[in-house]
MARKE-547073 format. One record per residue (C-alpha): chain; residue in one letter; x, y, z. Coordinates in nm, 4 decimals, decimal comma. Layout:
BEGIN
SITE;ch;aa;c1;c2;c3
SITE;A;A;X;Y;Z
...
This chain:
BEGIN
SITE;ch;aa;c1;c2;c3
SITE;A;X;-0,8163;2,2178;8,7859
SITE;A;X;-0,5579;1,9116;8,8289
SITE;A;X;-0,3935;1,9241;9,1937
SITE;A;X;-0,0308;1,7926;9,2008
SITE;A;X;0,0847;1,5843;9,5454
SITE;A;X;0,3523;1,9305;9,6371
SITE;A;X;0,0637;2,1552;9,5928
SITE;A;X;-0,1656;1,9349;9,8169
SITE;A;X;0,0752;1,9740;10,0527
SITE;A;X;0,1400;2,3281;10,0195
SITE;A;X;-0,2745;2,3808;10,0614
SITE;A;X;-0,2689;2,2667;10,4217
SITE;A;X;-0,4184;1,9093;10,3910
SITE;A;X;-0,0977;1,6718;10,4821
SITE;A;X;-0,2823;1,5755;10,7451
SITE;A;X;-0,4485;1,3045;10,5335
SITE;A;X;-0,2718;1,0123;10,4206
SITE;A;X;-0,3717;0,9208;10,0450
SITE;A;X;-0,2356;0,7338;9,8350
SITE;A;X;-0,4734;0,6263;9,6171
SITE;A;X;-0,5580;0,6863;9,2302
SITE;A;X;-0,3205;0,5966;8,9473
SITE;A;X;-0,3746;0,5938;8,5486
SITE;A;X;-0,4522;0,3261;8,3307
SITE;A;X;-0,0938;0,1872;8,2310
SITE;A;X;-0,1580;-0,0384;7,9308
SITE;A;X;0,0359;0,1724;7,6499
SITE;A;X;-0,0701;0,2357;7,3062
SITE;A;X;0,1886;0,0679;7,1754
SITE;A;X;0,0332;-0,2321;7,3536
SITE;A;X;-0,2725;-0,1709;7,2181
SITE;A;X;-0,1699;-0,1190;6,8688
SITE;A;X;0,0457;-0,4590;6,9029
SITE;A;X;-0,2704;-0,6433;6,9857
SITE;A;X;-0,1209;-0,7927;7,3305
SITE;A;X;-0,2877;-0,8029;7,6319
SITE;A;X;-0,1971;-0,6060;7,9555
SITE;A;X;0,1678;-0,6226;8,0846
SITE;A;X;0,1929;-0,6176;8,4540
SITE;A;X;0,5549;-0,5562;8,6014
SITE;A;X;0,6718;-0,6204;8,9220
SITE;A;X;0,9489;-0,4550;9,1425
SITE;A;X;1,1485;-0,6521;9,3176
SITE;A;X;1,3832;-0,4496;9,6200
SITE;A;X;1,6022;-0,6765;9,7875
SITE;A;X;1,6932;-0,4750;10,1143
SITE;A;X;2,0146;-0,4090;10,2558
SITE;A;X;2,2900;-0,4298;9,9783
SITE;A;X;2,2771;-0,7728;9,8143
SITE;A;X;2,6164;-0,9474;9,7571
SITE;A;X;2,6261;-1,0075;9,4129
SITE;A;X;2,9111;-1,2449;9,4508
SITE;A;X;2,7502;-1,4781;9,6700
SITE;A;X;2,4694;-1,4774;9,4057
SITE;A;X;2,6046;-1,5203;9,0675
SITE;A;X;2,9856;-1,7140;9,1232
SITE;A;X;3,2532;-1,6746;8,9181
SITE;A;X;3,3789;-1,9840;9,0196
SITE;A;X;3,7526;-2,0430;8,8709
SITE;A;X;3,8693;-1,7205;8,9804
SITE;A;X;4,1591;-1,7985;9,2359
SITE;A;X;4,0972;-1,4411;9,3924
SITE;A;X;3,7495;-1,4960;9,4946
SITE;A;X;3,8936;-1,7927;9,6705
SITE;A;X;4,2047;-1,5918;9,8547
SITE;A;X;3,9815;-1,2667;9,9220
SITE;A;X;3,6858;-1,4817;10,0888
SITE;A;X;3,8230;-1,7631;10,2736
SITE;A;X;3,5641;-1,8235;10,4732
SITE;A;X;3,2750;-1,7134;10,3019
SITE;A;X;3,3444;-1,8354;9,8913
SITE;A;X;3,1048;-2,0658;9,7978
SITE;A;X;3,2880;-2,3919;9,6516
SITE;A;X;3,2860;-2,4457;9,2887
SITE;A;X;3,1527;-2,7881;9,3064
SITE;A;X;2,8381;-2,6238;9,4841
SITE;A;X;2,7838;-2,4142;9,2329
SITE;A;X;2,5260;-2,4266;8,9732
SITE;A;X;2,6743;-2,3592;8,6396
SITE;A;X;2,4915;-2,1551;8,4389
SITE;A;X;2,7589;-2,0914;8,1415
SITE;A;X;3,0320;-1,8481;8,0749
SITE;A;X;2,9606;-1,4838;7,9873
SITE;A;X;3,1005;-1,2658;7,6813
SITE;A;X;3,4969;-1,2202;7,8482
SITE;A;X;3,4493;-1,6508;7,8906
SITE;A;X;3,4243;-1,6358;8,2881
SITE;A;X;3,2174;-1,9085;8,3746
SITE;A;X;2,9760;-1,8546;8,6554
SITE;A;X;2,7155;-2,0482;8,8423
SITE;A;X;2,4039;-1,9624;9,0739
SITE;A;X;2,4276;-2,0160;9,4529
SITE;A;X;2,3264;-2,3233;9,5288
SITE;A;X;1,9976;-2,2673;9,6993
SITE;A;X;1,8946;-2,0650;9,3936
SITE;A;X;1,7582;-2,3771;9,2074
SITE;A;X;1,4351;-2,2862;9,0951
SITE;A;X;1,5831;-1,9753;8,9516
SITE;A;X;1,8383;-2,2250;8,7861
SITE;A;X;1,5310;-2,4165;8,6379
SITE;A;X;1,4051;-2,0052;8,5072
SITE;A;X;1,7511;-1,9640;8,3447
SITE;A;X;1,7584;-2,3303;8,1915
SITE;A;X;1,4297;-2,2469;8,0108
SITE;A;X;1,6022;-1,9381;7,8889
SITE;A;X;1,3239;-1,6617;8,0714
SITE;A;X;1,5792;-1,5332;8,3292
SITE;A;X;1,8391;-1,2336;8,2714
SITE;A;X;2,1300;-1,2332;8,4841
SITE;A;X;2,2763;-0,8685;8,4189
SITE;A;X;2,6178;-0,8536;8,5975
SITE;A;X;2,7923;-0,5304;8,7407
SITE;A;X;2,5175;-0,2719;8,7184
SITE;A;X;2,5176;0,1038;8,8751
SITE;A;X;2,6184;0,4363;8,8274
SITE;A;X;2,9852;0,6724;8,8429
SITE;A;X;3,1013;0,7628;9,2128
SITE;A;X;2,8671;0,5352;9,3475
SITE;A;X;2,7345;0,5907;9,7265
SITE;A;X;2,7186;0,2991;9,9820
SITE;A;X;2,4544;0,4590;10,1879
SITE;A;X;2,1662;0,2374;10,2077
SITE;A;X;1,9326;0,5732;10,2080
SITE;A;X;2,0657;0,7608;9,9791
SITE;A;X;2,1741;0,4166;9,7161
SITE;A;X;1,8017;0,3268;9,7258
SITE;A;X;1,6797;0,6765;9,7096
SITE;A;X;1,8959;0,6529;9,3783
SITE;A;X;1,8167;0,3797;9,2276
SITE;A;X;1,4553;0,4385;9,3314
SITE;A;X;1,4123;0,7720;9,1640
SITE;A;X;1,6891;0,6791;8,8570
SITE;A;X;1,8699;1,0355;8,9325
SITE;A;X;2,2106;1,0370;9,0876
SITE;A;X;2,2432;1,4055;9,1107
SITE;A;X;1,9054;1,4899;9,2852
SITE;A;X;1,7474;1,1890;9,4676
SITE;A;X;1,4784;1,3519;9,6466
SITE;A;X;1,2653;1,3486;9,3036
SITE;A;X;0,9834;1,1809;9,2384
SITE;A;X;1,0200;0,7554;9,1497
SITE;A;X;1,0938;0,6473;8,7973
SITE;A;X;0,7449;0,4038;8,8046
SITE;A;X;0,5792;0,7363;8,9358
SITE;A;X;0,7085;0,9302;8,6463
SITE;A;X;0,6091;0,7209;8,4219
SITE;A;X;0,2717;0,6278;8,5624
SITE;A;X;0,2171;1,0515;8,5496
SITE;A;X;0,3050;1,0269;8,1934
SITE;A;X;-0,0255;0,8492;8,1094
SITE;A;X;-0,3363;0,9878;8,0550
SITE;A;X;-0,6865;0,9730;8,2269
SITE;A;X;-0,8862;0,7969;8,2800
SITE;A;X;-0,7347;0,6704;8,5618
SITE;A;X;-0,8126;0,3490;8,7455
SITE;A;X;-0,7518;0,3567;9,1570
SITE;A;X;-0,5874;0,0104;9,1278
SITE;A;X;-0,3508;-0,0132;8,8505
SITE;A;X;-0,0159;0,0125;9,1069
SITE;A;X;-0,0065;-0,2369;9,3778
SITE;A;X;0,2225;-0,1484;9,6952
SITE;A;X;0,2608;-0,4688;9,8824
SITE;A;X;0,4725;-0,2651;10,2113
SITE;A;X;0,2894;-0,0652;10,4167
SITE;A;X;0,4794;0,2859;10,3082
SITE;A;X;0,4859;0,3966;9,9967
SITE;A;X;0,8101;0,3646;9,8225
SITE;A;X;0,9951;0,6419;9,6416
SITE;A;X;1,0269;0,4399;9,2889
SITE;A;X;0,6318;0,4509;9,2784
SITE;A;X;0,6231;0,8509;9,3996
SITE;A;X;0,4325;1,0837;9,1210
SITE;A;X;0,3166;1,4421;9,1046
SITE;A;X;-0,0454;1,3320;9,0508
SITE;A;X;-0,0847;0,9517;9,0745
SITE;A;X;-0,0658;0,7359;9,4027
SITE;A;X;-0,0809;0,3761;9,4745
SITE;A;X;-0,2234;0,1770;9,7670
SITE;A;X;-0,0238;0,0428;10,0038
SITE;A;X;-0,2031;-0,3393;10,0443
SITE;A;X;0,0117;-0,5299;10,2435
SITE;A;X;-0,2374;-0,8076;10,3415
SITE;A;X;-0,5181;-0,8097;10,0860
SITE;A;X;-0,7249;-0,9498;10,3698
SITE;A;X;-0,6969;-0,6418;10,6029
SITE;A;X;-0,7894;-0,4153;10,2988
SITE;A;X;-1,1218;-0,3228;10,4227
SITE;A;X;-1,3808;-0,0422;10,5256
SITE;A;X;-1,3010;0,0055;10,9084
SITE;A;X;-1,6094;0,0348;11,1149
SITE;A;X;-1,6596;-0,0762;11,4780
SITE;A;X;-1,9726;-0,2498;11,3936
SITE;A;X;-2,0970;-0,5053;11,1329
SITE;A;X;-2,3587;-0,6356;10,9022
SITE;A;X;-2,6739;-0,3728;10,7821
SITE;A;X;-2,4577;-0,0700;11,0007
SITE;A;X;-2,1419;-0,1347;10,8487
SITE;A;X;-2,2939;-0,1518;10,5194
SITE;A;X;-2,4543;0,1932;10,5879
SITE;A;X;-2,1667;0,3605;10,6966
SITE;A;X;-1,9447;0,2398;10,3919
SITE;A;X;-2,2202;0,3954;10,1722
SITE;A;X;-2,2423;0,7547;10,3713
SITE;A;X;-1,8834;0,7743;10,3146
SITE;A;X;-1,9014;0,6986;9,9882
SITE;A;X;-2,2164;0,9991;9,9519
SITE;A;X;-1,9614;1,1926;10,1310
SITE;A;X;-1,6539;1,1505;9,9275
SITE;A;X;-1,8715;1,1696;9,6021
SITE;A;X;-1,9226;1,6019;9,6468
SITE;A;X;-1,6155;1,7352;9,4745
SITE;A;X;-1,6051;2,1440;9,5576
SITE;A;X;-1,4518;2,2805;9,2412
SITE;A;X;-1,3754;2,5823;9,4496
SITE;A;X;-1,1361;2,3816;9,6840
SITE;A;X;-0,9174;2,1754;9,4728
SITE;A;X;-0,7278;2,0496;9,7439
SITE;A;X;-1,0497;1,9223;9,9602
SITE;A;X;-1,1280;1,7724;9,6238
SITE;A;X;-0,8140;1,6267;9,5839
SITE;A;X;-0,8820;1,4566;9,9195
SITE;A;X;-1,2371;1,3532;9,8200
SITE;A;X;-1,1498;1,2411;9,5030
SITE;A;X;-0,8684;0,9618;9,6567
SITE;A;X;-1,1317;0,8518;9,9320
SITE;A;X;-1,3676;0,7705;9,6565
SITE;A;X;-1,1284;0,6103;9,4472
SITE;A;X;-1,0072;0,3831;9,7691
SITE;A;X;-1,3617;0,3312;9,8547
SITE;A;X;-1,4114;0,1687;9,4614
SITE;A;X;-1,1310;-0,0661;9,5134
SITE;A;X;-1,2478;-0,2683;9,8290
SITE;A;X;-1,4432;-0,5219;9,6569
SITE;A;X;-1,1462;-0,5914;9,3551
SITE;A;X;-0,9156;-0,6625;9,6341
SITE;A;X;-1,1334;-0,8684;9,8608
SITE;A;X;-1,1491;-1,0867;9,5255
SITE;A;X;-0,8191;-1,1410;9,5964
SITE;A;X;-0,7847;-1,2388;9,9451
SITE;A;X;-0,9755;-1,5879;9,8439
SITE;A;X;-0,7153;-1,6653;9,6410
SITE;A;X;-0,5306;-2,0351;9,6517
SITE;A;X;-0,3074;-2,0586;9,3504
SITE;A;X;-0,1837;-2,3711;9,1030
SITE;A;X;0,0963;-2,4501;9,3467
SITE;A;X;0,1950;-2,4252;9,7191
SITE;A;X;0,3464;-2,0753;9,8666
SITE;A;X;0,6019;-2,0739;10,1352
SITE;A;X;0,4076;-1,9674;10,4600
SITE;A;X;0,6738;-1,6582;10,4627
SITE;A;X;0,5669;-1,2743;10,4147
SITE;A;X;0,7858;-1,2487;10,0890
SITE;A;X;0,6324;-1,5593;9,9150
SITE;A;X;0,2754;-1,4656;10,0859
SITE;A;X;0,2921;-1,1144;9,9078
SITE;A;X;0,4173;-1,3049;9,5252
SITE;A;X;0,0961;-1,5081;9,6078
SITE;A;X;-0,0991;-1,1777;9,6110
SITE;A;X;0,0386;-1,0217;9,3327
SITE;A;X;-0,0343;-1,3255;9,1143
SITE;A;X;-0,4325;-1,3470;9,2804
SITE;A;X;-0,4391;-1,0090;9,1462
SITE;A;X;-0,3086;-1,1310;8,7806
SITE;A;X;-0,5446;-1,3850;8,8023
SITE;A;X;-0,8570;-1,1995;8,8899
SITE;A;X;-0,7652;-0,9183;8,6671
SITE;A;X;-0,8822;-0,6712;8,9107
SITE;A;X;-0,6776;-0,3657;8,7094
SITE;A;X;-0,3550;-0,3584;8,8665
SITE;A;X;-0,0360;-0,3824;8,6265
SITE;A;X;0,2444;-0,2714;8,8699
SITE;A;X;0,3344;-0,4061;9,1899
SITE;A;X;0,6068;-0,3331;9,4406
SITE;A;X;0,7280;-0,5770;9,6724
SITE;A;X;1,0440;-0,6449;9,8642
SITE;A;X;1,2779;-0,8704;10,0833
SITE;A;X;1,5011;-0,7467;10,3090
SITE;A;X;1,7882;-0,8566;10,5748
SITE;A;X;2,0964;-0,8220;10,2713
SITE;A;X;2,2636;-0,5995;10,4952
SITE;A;X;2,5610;-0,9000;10,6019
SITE;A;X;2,8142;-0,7353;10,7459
SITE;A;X;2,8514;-1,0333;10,9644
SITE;A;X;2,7940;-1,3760;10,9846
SITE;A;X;2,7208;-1,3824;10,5897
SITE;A;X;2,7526;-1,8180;10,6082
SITE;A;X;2,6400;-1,8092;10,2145
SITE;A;X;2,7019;-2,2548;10,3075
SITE;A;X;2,5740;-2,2936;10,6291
SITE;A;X;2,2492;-2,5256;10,5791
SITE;A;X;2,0965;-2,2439;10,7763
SITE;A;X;2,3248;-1,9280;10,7617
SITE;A;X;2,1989;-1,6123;10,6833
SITE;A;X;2,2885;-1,6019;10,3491
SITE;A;X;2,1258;-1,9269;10,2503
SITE;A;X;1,7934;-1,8535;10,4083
SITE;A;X;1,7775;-1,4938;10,1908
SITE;A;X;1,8635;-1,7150;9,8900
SITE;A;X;1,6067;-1,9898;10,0059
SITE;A;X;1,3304;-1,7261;10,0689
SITE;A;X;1,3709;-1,6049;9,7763
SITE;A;X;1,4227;-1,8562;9,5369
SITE;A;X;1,1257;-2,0415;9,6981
SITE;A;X;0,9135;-1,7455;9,6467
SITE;A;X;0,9979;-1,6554;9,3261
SITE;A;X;0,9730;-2,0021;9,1384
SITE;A;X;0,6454;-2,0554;9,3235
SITE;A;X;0,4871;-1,7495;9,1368
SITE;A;X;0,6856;-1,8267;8,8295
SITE;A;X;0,5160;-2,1883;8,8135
SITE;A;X;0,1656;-2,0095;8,9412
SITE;A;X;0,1586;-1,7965;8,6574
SITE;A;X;0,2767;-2,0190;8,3972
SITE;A;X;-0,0133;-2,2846;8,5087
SITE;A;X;-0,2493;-1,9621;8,4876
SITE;A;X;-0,1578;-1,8300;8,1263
SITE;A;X;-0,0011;-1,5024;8,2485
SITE;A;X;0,3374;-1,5885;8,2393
SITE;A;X;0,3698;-1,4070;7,8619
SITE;A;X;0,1909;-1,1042;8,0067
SITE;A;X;0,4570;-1,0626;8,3174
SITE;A;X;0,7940;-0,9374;8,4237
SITE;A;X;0,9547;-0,9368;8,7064
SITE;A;X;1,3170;-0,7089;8,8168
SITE;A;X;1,5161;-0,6995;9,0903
SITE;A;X;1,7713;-0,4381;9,1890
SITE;A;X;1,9554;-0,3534;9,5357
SITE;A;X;2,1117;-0,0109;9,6595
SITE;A;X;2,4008;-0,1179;9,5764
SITE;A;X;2,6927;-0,4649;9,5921
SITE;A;X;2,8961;-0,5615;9,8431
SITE;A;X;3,2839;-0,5447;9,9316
SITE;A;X;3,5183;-0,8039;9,7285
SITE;A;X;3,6903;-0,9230;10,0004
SITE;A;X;3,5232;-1,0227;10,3693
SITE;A;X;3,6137;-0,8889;10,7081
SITE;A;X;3,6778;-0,9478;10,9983
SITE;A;X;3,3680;-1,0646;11,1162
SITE;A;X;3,3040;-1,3060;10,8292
SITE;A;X;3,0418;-1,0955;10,6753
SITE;A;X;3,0987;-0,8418;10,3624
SITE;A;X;3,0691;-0,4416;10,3497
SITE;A;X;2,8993;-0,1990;10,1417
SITE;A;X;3,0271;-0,1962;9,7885
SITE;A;X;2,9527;-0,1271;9,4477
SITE;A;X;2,8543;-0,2671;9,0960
SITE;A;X;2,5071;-0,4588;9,1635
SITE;A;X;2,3714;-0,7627;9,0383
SITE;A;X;2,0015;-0,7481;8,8366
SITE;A;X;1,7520;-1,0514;8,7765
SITE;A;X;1,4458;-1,0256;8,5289
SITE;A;X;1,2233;-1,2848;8,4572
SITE;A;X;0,9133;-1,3360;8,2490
SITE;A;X;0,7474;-1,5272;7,9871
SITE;A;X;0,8426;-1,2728;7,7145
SITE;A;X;1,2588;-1,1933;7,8331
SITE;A;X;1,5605;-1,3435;7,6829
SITE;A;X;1,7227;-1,5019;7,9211
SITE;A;X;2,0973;-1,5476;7,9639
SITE;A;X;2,4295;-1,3661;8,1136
SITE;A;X;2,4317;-0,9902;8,0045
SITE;A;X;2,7685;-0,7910;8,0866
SITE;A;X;3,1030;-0,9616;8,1897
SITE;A;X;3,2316;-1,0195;8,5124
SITE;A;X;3,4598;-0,8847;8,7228
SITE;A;X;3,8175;-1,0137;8,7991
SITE;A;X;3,8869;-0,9912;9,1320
SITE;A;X;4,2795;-0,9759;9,1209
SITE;A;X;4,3769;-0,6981;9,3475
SITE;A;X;4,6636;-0,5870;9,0363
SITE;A;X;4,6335;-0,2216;8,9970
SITE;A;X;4,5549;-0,2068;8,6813
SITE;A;X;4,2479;-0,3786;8,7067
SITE;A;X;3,9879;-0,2385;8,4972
SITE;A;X;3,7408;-0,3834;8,6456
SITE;A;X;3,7730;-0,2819;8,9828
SITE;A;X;3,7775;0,0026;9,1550
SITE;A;X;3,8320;0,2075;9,5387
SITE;A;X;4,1984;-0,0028;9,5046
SITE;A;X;4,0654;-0,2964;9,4271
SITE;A;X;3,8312;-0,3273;9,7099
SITE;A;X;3,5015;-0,3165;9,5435
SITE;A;X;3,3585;-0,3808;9,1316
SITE;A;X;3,3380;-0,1465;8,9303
SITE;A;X;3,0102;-0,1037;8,7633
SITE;A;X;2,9967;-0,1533;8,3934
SITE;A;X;2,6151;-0,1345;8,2870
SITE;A;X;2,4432;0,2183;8,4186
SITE;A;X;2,1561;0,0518;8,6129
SITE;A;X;1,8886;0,3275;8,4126
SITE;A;X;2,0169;0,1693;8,0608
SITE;A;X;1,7813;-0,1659;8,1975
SITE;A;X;1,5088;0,0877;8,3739
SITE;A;X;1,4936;0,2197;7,9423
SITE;A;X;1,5054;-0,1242;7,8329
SITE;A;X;1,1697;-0,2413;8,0015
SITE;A;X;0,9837;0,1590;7,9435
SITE;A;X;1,0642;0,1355;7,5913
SITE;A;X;0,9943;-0,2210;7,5107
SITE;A;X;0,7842;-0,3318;7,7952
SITE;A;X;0,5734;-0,0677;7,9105
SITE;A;X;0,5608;0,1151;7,5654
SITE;A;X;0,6910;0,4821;7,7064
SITE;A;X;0,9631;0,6619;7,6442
SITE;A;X;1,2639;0,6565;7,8628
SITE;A;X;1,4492;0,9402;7,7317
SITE;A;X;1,1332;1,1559;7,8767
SITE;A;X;1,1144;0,9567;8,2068
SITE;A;X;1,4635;0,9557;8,2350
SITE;A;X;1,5649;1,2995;8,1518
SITE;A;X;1,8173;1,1491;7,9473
SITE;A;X;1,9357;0,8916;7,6537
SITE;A;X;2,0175;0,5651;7,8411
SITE;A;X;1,9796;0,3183;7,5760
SITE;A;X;2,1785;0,0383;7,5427
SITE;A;X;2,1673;-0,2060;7,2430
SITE;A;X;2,3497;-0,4751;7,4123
SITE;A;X;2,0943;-0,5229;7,6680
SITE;A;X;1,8176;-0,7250;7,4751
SITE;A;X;1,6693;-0,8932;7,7517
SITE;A;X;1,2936;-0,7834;7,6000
C-alpha cells in the first residue's frame, strides 16, 4: 500500500519531520537519446528582484526620468545586443561573469515573464510561481509533481535542498527531498563517538529496516529513516570537496560549490534547490554604489554563479547541467521616495547550461508613462508581463527533463518562441 504525504498526516504521525526519499529522475527519453543524467538546478532569488536594474534598456529616456537616482548609466552598462522590437540592453555592470556566459552564447535572458492579475505579495508570488498554479497556490510544487510522476525505484538522494526548509516548488504527494544545507553537518547525531557511534547508527538502521505492512503510516516513517540513513556516506563524499576554481567564502557561492561536489561525485542527485535572498529594495537600492545593496546582490551572485559555471565546465558536466532563476515577482518602474523600488510585476528569468541557447528571448518594455502603452500596465507604474512564466517551466519538462508539461502543468503552456533548449 503506497502512503501519500496528506494521508501521513491525516494518520497521526506529523510529529516526525521527513523529508526524505525521491524517484530516480533520469527520463526515458534520456535514456533512449543515449545522454547521460541531466541535473537541474533552482535558482530563487528572494525578495522581488528588479529586473531593470538587471537587464538595462539603456537608450530609453524614461528609465532615465522615472529613476533619477537609481538608473544605472549607459556607459556602465554591459551591452549584450538588442532584442526582437531592436531595444538594446546591457547587463549590470557587476554581472560580468554572466556577461562572459552570454558571450559564449549558454545564457538565456528571458525578459518580462509572469502571469494575468499578477500579486505583489512576496508569500503568495512565490507560493505561485513555486507551485506553477495561479488559481490555487497551496498545491503541491511543480519539481514535486513532476518528481511524483516517475516511477520506482526510487533513490533517497536524487533532489538536493540546499535551505534548511523544504520549499514548496520541490513539495510531492509521495516523494521528499533532504534539506542539506551544509553537507558537512549531514550526519548521524549521537552524543558519543568511534565503536558506540558506529553501533548506534547500525541499531537504527535494524530499527528502521522492519516495515509493518499493517501500519502504513509507521512504515511510511520507517521507510524515510532508512532511506536518510543510506544517504550519509554519498553526502559525506561531498563535504571533501575542493573544486577546479576558487568559491567566494559566502553561503550562496558555498552552497553552488556543493551542488557541483555532488555533480562531481555522482552521488545520485539530479535536482537541487538553492537560493539568495535580500531583493526586497524598497530602500536604499544604490544599483552604483561600489558597495550599495544592489551591487553586492549582483556581486554575490555573479561571483557565485560563474564560479560553478567555470567548475563544471573544467569537470565535464557543464553539457549535463542547467541552471534557472525566477523571483516572485519585478519591481516598480519608477523609484520612491526613499531611493529604493516597490513591488511590481513582469519578472526577469536567467538559464544557463552547457546545452541552452543563449541570447535575449521576449522584448522589452517601454517605459513611457503614455497611456496607451502596451507594454505597461497598473497606469503605467509597473511592466506588463508578456511570457507566462509556466511556458519556460514546459520548456525545460519537455526538453530537459523528458516529462510532459501539459500533465504537470494541468495545462498546454507551450511556447515555440522560447527555444532556449
Amino acid at each position: 500500500m503506497k502512503v501519500t504525504r496528506r494521508q501521513f498526516v491525516k494518520g497521526g504521525a506529523a510529529a516526525f519531520t521527513v523529508t526524505f526519499a525521491a524517484p530516480e529522475l533520469l527520463s526515458d527519453l534520456a535514456r533512449a537519446q543515449g545522454v547521460r543524467a541531466r541535473n537541474l538546478v533552482i535558482l530563487y532569488l528572494g525578495g522581488g528582484n528588479d529586473a531593470l536594474s538587471t537587464l538595462i534598456p539603456y537608450t530609453d529616456p524614461s528609465y532615465y526620468s522615472r529613476r533619477p537616482t537609481i538608473a544605472v548609466p549607459a556607459a556602465n552598462v554591459l551591452q549584450v545586443g538588442t532584442d526582437a522590437s531592436r531595444v538594446p540592453l546591457g547587463l549590470h555592470p557587476r554581472l560580468g561573469g554572466l556577461k562572459q556566459i552570454f558571450d559564449q552564447g549558454r545564457l538565456a535572458l528571458i525578459q518580462r515573464t509572469g502571469y494575468p492579475n499578477q500579486t505583489r505579495s512576496h508569500f503568495l508570488g512565490t507560493d505561485i510561481w513555486s507551485t506553477a498554479n495561479p488559481s490555487n497556490a497551496a498545491g503541491t510544487g511543480w519539481v514535486g509533481r513532476y518528481l511524483d510522476s516517475l516511477p520506482s525505484p526510487v533513490d533517497a538522494l536524487t533532489g538536493w535542498n540546499t535551505t534548511r526548509e523544504l520549499p514548496r516548488v520541490l513539495q510531492a504527494e509521495r516523494v521528499g527531498v533532504p534539506a542539506i544545507a551544509n553537507p558537512a553537518g549531514y550526519a548521524f547525531a549521537s552524543p558519543n563517538i568511534g565503536a558506540e557511534a558506529a553501533a548506534e547508527r547500525a541499531a537504527a538502521l535494524r530499527i528502521n529496516s522492519h516495515v509493518p505492512i499493517d501500519r502504513p503510516e509507521l512504515a511510511f516513517v520507517y521507510g524515510s529513516a532508512q532511506a536518510a540513513m543510506t544517504t550519509l556516506d554519498r553526502v559525506a563524499t561531498v563535504a571533501s570537496y575542493a573544486g577546479t576554481v576558487a568559491y567566494p567564502n559566502t553561503g550562496f557561492s558555498q552552497a553552488m560549490k556543493a551542488i557541483a561536489g555532488a555533480m562531481v561525485r555522482g552521488i545520485g542527485t539530479r535536482v537541487f534547490y538553492v537560493t539568495t535572498g535580500g531583493f526586497d529594495t524598497h530602500s536604499n537600492q544604490n544599483p552604483n554604489q561600489a558597495n550599495g545593496t544592489y551591487a553586492n546582490l549582483m556581486g554575490n551572485l555573479n561571483d557565485g554563479l560563474i564560479a560553478f559555471y567555470n567548475d563544471l565546465r573544467n569537470q565535464g558536466l557543464l553539457d549535463d547541467t542547467l541552471v534557472m532563476s525566477f523571483s516572485e515577482f519585478g519591481r516598480r518602474i519608477s523609484e520612491n521616495g526613499s531611493q529604493g523600488t516597490d513591488h511590481g510585476a513582469a519578472a526577469l528569468m536567467l538559464v544557463f547550461g552547457g546545452r541552452v541557447a543563449g541570447g535575449l528571448y521576449g522584448t522589452a518594455p517601454n517605459l513611457s508613462l503614455d497611456p496607451g502603452n502596451p507594454t505597461l500596465e497598473n497606469s503605467g507604474g509597473d511592466v506588463a508581463f508578456e511570457t507566462d512564466f509556466r511556458s519556460v517551466y514546459a520548456r525545460i519538462i519537455d526538453n530537459w527533463l523528458g516529462g510532459s508539461s501539459q500533465a504537470i502543468l494541468a495545462g498546454d503552456f507551450r511556447n515555440p518562441r522560447l527555444t532556449f533548449v
